[in-house]
C-alpha positions in Angstrom: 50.3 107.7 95.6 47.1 106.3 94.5 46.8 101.9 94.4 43.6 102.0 93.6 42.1 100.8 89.9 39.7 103.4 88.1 36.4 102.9 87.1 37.6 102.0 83.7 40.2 99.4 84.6 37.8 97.1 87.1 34.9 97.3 84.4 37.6 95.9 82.2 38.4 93.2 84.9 34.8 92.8 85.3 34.1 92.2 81.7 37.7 90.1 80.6 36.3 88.0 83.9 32.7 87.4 82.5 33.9 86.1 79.3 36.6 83.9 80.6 33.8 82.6 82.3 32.4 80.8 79.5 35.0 78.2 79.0 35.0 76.3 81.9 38.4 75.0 83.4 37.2 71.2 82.0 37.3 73.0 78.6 41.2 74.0 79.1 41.5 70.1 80.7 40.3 69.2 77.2 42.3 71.4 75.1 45.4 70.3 77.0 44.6 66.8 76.8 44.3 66.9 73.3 46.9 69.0 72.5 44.5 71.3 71.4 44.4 75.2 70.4 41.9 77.0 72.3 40.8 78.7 68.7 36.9 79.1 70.1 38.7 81.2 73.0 40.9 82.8 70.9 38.5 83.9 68.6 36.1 85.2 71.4 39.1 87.1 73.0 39.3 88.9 69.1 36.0 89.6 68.8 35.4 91.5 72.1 39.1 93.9 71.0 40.8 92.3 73.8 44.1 91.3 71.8 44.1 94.7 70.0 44.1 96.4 73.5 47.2 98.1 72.9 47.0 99.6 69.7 45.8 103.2 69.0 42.1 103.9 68.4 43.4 105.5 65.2 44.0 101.8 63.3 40.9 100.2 65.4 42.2 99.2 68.7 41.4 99.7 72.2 43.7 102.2 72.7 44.7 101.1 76.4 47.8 101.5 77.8 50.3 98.3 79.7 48.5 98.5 83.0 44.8 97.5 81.3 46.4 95.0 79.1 48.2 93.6 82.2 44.6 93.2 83.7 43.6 91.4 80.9 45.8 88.8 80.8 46.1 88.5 84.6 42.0 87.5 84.7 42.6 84.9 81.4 45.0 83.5 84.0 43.3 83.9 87.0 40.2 81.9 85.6 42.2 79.2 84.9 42.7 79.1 81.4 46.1 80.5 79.5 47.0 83.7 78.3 50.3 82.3 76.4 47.8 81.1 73.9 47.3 84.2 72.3 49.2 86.8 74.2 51.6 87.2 71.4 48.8 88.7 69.3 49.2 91.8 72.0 52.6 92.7 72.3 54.2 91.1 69.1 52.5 94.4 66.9 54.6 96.5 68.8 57.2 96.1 66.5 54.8 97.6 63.8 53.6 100.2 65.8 56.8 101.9 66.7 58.5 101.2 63.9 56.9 100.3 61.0 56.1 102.6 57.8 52.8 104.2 57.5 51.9 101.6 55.1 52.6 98.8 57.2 50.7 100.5 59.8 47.8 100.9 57.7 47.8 97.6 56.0 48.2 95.3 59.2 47.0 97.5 62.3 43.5 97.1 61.8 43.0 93.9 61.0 45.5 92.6 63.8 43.1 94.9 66.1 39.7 93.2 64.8 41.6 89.6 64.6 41.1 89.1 60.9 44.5 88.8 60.8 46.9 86.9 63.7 50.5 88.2 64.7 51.0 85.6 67.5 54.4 84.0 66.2 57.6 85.5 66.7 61.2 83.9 65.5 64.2 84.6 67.3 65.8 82.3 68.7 67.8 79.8 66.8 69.1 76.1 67.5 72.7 77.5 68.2 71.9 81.1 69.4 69.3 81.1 72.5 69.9 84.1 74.6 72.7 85.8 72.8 70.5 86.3 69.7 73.9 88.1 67.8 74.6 84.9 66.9 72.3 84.6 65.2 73.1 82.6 61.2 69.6 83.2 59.5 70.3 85.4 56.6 68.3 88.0 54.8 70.1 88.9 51.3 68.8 92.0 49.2 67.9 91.1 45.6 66.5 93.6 42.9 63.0 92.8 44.1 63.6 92.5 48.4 65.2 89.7 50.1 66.1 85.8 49.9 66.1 84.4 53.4 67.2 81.5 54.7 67.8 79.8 58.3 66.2 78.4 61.4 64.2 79.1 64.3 63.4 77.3 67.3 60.8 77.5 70.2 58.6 79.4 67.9 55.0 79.1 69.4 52.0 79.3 67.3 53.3 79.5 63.7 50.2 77.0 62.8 47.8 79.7 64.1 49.6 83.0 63.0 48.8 85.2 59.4 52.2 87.0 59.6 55.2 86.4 61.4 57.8 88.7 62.8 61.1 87.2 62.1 64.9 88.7 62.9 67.7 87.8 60.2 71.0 88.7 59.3 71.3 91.5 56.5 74.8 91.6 57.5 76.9 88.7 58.5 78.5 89.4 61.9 82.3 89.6 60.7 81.4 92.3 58.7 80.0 94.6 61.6 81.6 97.1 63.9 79.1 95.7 67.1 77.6 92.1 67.0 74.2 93.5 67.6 74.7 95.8 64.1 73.7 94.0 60.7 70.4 92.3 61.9 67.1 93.3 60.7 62.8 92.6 61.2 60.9 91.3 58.9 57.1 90.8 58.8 56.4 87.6 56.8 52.9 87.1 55.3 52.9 83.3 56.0 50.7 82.2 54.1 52.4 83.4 50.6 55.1 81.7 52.1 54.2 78.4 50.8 57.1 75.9 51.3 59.7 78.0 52.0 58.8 77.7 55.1 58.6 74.4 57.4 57.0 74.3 60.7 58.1 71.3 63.1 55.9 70.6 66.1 58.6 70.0 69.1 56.1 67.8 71.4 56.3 69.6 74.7 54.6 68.6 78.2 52.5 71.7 78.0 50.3 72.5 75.3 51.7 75.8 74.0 52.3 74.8 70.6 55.9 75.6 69.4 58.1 74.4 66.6 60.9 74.4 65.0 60.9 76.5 62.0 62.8 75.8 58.3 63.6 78.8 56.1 64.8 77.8 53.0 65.0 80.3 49.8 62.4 82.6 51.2 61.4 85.5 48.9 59.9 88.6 49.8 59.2 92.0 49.1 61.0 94.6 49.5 58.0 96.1 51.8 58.1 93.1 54.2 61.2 94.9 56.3 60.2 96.9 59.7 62.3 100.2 59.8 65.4 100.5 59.0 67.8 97.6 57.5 70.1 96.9 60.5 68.7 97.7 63.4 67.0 94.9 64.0 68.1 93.9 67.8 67.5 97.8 68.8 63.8 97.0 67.4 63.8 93.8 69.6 65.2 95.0 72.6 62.3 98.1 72.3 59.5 95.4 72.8 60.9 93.1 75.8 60.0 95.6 78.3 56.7 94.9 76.9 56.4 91.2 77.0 58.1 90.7 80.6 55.0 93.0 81.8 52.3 91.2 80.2 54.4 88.1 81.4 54.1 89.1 84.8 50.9 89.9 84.5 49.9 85.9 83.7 51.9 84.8 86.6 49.9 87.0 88.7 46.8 85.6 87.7 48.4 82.0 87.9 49.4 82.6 91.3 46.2 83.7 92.7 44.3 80.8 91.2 46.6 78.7 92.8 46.1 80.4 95.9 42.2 80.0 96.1 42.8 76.7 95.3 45.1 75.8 98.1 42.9 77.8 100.6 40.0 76.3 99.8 41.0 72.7 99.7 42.5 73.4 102.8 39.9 74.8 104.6 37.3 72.3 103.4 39.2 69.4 103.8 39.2 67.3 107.0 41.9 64.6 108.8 42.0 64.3 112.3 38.2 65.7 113.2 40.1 69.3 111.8 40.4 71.1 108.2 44.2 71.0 107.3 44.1 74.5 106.6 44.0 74.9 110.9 47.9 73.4 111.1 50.6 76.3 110.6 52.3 73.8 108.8 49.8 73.9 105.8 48.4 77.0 106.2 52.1 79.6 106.5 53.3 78.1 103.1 50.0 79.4 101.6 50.0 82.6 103.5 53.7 83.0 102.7 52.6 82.3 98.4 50.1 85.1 99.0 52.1 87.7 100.2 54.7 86.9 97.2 52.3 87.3 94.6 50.9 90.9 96.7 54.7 91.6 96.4 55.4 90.7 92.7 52.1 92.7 91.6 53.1 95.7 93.0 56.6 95.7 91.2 54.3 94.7 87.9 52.0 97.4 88.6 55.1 99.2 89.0 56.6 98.6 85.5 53.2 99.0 83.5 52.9 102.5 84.9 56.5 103.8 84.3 55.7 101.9 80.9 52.7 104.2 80.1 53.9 107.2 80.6 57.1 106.7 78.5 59.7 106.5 81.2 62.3 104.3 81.2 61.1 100.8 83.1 63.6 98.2 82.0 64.6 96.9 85.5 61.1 97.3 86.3 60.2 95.2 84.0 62.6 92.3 84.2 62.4 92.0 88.0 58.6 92.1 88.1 58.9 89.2 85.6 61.6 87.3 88.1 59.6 88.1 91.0 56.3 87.0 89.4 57.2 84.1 88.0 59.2 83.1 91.2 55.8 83.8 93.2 53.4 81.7 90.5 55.6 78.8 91.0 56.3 78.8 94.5 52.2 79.1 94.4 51.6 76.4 92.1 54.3 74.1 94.5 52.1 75.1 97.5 49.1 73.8 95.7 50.3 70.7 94.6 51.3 70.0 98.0 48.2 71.1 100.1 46.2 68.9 97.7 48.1 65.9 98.1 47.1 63.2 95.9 44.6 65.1 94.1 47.1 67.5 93.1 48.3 65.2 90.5 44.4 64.5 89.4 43.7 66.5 86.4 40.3 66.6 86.8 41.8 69.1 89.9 43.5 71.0 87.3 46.4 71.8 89.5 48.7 69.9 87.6 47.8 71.8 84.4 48.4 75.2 85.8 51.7 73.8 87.4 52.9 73.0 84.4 52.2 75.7 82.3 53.1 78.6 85.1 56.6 76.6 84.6 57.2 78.1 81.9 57.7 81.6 82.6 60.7 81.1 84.8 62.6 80.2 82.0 60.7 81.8 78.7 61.0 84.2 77.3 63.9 85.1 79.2 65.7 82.4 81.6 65.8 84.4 85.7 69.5 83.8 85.6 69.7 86.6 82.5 67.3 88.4 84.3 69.4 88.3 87.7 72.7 88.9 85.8 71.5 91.9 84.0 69.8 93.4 87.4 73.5 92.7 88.9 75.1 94.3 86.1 72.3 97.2 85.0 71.0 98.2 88.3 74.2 97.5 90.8 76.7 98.4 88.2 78.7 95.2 89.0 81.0 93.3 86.2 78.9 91.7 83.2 79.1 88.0 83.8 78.2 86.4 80.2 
């Protein structure tokens, strides 16, 4: 068993690292401060094929596989800045990619892979269906020409800065099923031939990762705009979340060991009592104890990417790497806060940032109570709970 990177993966570490480099963490301080989308980062990330990692060289994308993506967004994270602002654009295509027509492949691949065209929003979940997304009420209804749909969406991040937008709806109503997880279908909207059929409504947040609440009201559009096959919509979704918990994990990685350096250099440089802090077991075991987390979540991450890459089944993997990692970040970021003291709570430290945002994660896009229920139920084959 080999733990070491190849050539290939640290030069992409090297590189994602070098280019992070060039926004400074006062430049995130900024962008947080003003509620601001990092577009100039965003658009540097496209233009060096760093969102389009993951899709083929055949429609113009890197062609890498979960592990180099993972890398990627680990070092966005590990810099100090925040891979939720655009990961989307890397994992959301997957949708496309495994089950889209040749068309739709052709059509949207390529320019998602150069960044001429965004996929970073994704609409799921709904006001009065969160994590059991059967319930879902938005409706997709077949006319002569495609479909009419209507509905909401909530907690639907970066609709403002996304060309198309992958949305899950109803073709069926749920009475009318066999399984609640039949009768629900994809859709890739072209948002900006949406007009005002659709309504984006900021939901002010205490970090700055841009979500809404989305109004779909008589929405028409082609027939062309569904991904696969009417109706199986939630197998579709279900196919990408091993996906996103990786890449997840993969940010809270990088969170965790900024957090880290953080904490171990404060403490080491900082002096009361003619001594650094960082000499007294009691600052200096919560920090070691945060390190050896992270070590322990990267290697279940690492873990998941690879079963992911060679097409084995990594769905456990996958959600416990998530768990662990985003347990680790925050238990990190906590041990940050508290090594710096007052300045923890400075911004110009940027702790307080990161602690906020790595937040997140232990409750999108999947709460660790779902994730610890289905490891209970999935991997210990005890009763379902929900």
């Amino acid at each position: 068993m080999d733990f070491a990177y190849s050539a290939l993966q640290q030069e992409i570490r090297a590189a994602v690292r070098e280019l992070c480099q060039q926004f400074s963490l006062e430049y995130w301080r900024q962008c947080d401060a003003r509620r601001a989308y990092p577009e100039e980062f965003v658009r540097a990330m496209s233009a060096a094929g760093w969102l389009g990692a993951l899709i083929p060289e055949a429609y113009g994308g890197g062609g890498l596989g979960m592990v180099e993506a993972g890398i990627i967004l680990e070092e966005i994270n590990h810099s100090g800045g925040s891979g939720a602002a655009c990961h989307a654009q890397m994992y959301t295509m997957g949708a496309v990619l495994r089950h889209g027509s040749d068309a739709q492949k052709q059509r949207y691949l390529p320019a998602i892979a150069s960044g001429a065209l965004r996929l970073q929003a994704f609409g799921v979940t709904e006001p009065n269906a969160g994590s059991d997304t059967t319930q879902i009420t938005t409706s997709a209804r077949r006319t002569a020409n495609g479909y009419v749909i209507n509905g909401q969406k909530i907690w639907t991040s970066r609709y403002q800065h996304s060309d198309l937008y992958v949305l899950i709806a109803r073709t069926t109503p749920i009475d009318q099923v066999q399984k609640k997880t039949q009768g629900m279908s994809l859709f890739l909207i072209d948002t900006r031939a949406a007009g005002t059929a659709i309504r984006a409504v900021p939901i002010e947040t205490m970090i700055n990762h841009e979500t809404n609440q989305i109004f779909i009201t008589d929405l028409e559009v082609p027939a062309d705009a569904l991904i696969g096959e009417e109706g199986q919509g939630f197998r579709y979704l279900l196919d990408g979340l091993n996906a996103e918990r990786i890449l997840i994990a993969s940010e809270c990685i990088g969170d965790g060991r900024w957090f880290i350096e953080q904490a171990t250099s404060y403490a080491s440089e900082r002096i009361v009592f003619g001594r650094p802090i960082g000499q007294n077991q009691g600052v200096q075991f919560p920090i070691a104890r945060a390190h050896m987390a992270i070590e322990a979540a990267d290697l279940l991450r690492l873990k998941a990417a690879t079963r992911f890459d060679a097409g084995e089944p990594c769905g456990p993997e996958a959600n416990m790497a998530k768990f662990l990692a985003s347990e680790a970040s925050w238990e990190a970021g906590d041990v940050a806060m508290a090594t710096l003291g007052g300045f923890g709570l400075a911004s110009e430290y940027h702790v307080e940032r990161k602690w906020r945002e790595t937040r997140l994660y232990r409750t999108a896009p999947v709460a660790n109570n779902l994730v610890l229920s289905y490891v209970a139920e999935h991997v210990r084959g005890m009763p379902r709970s929900y």
